[in-house]
C-alpha positions as MATLAB code, in Angstrom:
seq = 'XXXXXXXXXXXXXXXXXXXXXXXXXXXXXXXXXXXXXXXXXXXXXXXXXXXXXXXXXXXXXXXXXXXXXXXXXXXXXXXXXXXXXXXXXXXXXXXXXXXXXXXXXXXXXXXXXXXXXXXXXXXXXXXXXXXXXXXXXXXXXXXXXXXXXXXXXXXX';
ca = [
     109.325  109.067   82.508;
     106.399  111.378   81.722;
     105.803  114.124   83.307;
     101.854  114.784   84.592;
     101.696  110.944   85.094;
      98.256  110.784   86.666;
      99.195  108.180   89.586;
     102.128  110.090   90.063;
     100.432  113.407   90.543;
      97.162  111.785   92.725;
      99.931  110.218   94.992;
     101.494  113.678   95.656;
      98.360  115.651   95.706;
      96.841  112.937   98.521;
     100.322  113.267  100.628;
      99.439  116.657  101.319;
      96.211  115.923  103.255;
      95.690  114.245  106.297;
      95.686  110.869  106.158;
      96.434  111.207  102.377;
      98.644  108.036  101.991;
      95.211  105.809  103.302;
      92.972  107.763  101.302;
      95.524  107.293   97.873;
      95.691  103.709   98.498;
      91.793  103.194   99.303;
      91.292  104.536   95.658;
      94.371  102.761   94.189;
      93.026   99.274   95.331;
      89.987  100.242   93.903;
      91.465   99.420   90.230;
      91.987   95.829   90.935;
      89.377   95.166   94.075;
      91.112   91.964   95.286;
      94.161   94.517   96.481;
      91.936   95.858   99.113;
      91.657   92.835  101.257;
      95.274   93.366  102.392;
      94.352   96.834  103.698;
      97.234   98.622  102.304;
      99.089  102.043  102.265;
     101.366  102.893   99.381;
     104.343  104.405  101.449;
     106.524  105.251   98.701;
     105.702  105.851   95.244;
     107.791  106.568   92.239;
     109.086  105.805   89.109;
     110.784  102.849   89.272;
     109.605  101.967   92.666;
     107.025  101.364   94.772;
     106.587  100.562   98.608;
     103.751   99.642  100.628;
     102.591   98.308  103.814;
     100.026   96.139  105.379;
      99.174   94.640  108.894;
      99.344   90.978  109.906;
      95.921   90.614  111.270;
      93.628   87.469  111.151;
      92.108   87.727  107.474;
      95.915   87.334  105.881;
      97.019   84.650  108.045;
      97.583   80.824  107.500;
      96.917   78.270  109.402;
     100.100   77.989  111.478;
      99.391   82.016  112.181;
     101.484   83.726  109.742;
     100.916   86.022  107.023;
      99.711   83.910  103.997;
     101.752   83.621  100.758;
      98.958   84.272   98.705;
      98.268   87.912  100.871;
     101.709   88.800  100.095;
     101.703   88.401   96.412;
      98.868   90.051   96.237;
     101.059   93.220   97.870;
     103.767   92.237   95.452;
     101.192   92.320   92.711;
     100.219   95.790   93.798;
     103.269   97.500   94.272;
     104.515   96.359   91.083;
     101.262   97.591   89.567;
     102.164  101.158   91.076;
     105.524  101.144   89.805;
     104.303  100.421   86.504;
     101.729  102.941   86.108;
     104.017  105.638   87.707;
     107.032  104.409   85.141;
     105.714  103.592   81.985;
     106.245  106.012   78.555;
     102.994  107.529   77.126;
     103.639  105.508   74.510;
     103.696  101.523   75.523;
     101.785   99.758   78.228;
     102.225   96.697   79.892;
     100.521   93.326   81.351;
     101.747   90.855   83.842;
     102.795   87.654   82.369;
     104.404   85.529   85.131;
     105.468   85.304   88.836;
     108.461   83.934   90.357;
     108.682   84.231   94.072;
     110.446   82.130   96.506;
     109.483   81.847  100.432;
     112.810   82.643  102.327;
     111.126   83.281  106.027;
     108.325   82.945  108.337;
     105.573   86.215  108.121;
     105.427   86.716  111.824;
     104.872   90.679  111.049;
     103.316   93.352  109.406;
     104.742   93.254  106.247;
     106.314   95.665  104.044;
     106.646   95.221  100.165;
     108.757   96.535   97.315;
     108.948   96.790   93.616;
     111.602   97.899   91.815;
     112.752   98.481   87.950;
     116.023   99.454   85.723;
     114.511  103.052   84.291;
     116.449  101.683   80.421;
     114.110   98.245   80.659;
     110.977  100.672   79.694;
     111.062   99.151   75.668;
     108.658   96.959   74.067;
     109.704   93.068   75.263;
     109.620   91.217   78.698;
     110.218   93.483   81.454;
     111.675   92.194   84.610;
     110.743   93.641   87.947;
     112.099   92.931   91.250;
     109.328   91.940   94.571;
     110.631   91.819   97.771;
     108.588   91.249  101.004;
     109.797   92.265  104.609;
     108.790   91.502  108.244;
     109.333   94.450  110.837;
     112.960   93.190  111.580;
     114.129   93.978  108.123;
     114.018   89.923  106.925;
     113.036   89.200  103.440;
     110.241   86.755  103.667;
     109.473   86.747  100.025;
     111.212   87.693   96.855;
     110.570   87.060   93.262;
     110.148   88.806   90.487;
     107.116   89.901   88.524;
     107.381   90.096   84.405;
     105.830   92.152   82.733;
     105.255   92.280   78.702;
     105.581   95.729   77.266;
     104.322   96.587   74.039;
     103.355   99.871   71.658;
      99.943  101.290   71.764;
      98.094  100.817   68.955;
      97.976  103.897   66.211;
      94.653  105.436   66.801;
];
């Protein structure tokens, strides 16, 4: 893992101010726009893993009144990016290539999201890493995983 990763070192630089976790994930959600509709906050971030949180409010909800599928893969989507970007060698990057998630529980909460990867999977090849969604209560109402394709970057 590289040390002066620059989403590592913007995470732990926000922490330290007031409201910092809001203010990192306002910018984060930036890179990909769509992940700001969720309003989330990166709670954890590190290599290898990546939390985050967002509230069950009208705009994410379904029709029967819980939190939409489609909401929560975008947090899936988003913590996985973070885990990536906080994980990967200097030398390789990565793109998402396919999503697997199954729905095992109503979204009746806030929900909180993970995204987790084996620190050894970091070589060129498919990458497997692990999305998990939770209600307040602790139940997983989605889990999947996302896979990524690692490669070299080219020589410049």
């Amino acid at each position: 893992m590289a040390q002066g990763n620059y989403l590592l070192d913007l995470y732990n630089k926000a922490g330290k101010l007031p409201f910092g976790k809001k203010v990192f994930s306002t910018f984060f959600a930036r890179k990909a726009p769509y992940f700001g509709t969720i309003n989330p906050v990166v709670h954890e971030l590190r290599p290898n893993f990546c939390e985050l949180r967002f509230p069950k409010r009208r705009a994410v909800e379904n029709h029967i009144g819980t939190v939409h599928v489609i909401a929560i893969c975008n947090g899936l989507e988003m913590a996985m990016g973070g885990l990536a970007e906080a994980s990967i060698p200097k030398h390789l990057r990565w793109i998402p290539k396919g999503m697997d998630v199954r729905y095992t529980a109503k979204a009746t909460t806030d929900i909180r999201v993970t995204a987790e990867a084996n620190p050894e999977d970091w070589k060129p090849g498919d990458l497997p890493v692990t999305v998990k969604a939770f209600r307040d209560d602790g139940t997983v109402v989605v889990e999947g995983t996302i896979m990524l394709y690692v490669s070299e970057k080219p020589m410049k």
